[in-house]
C-alpha positions as CSV (number, residue, x, y, z in Angstrom):
1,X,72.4,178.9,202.9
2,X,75.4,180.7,204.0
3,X,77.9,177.3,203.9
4,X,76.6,176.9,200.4
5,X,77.8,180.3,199.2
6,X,80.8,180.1,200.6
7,X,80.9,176.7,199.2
8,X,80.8,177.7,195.5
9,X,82.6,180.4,196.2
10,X,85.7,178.3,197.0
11,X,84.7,175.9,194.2
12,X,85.0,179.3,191.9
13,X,88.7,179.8,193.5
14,X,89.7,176.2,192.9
15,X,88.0,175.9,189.6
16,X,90.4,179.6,188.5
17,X,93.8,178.4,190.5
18,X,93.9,175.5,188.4
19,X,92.7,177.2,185.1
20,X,95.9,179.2,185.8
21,X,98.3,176.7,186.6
22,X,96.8,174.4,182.9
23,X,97.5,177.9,181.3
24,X,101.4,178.0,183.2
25,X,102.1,175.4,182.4
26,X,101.1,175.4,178.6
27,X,102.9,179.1,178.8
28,X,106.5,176.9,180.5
29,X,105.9,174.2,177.4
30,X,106.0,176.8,174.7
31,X,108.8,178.8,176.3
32,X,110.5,175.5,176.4
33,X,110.5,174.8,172.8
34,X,111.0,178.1,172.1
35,X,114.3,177.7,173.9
36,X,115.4,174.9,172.3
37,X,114.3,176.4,168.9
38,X,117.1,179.2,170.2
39,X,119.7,176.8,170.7
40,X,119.2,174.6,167.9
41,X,119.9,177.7,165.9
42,X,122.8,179.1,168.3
43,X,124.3,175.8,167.3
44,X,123.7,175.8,163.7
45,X,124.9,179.4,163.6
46,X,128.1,178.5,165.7
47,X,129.1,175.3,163.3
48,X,128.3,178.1,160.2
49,X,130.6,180.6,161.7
50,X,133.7,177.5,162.7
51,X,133.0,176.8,158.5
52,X,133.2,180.7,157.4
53,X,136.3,181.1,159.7
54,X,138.1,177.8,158.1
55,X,137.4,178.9,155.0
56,X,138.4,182.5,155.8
57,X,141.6,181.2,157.5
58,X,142.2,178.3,153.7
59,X,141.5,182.0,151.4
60,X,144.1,183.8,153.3
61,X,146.9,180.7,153.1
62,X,146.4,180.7,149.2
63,X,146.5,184.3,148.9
64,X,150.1,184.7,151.3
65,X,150.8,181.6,149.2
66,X,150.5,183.6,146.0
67,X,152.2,186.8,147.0
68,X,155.0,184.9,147.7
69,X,154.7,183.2,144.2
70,X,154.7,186.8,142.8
71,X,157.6,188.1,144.7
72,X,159.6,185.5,143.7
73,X,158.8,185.8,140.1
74,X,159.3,189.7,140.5
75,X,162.9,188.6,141.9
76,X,163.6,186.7,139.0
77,X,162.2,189.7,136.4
78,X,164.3,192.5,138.4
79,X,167.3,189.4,138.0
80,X,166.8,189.1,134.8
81,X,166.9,193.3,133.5
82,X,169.6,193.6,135.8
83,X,171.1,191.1,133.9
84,X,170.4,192.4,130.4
85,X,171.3,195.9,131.5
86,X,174.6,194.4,131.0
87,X,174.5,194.3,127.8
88,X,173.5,197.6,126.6
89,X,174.2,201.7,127.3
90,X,170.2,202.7,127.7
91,X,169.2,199.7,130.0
92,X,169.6,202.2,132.8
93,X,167.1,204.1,131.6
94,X,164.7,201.4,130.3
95,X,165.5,199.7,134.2
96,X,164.0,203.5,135.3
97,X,161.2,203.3,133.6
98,X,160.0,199.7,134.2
99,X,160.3,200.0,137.5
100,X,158.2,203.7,137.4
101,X,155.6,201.7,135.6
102,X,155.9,199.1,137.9
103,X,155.3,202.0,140.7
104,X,152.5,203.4,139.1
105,X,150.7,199.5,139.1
106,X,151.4,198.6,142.4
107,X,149.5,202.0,143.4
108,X,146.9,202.0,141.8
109,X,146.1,198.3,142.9
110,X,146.7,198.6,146.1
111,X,143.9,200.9,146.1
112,X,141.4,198.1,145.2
113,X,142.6,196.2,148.4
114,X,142.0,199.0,150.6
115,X,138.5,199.0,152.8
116,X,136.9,201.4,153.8
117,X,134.6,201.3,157.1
């Protein structure tokens, strides 16, 4: 009577080891997915960020692209009332205040490019 005790007693053991290692091993297949979930999205992520950085890197070429147009054309605007001062007695004065107006724009605009953190 004893063997048989001990007999379902093992079978009890057996039966729970290998209720354990089903429920392992579904545990291993979900982390599984889960991990490739993770790097299907680490991937997606990292091709969003190489596309937000070209784009990033395209913006900033057309805007150096456009300051330069606007210095130039500022060159030929100071050439040109430089020019014309020639011709008359007040253009020193008008020159003046231009180019205080011109101060007083480039001011207060840069103050919509500055970013605070």
């Amino acid at each position: 009577m004893e063997d048989r005790e001990d007999l379902k007693k093992l079978e009890n053991i057996v039966e729970k080891l290998i209720s354990a290692y089903n429920n392992l091993k579904t545990d291993k297949h979900d982390v599984e997915e889960m991990l490739l979930q993770s790097q299907n999205e680490n991937e997606q992520l990292q091709n969003q960020l190489s596309q937000l950085q070209d784009e990033k890197s395209h913006v900033h070429d057309r805007v150096v692209g456009l300051l330069g147009t606007i210095e130039d054309w500022e060159k030929t605007q100071n050439l040109t009332i430089s020019d014309d001062s020639d011709d008359s007695d007040d253009s020193d004065e008008e020159v003046s205040g231009f180019e205080a107006d011109r101060q007083k724009e480039v001011e207060s605009s840069s103050q919509l490019f500055t970013m605070d953190k």
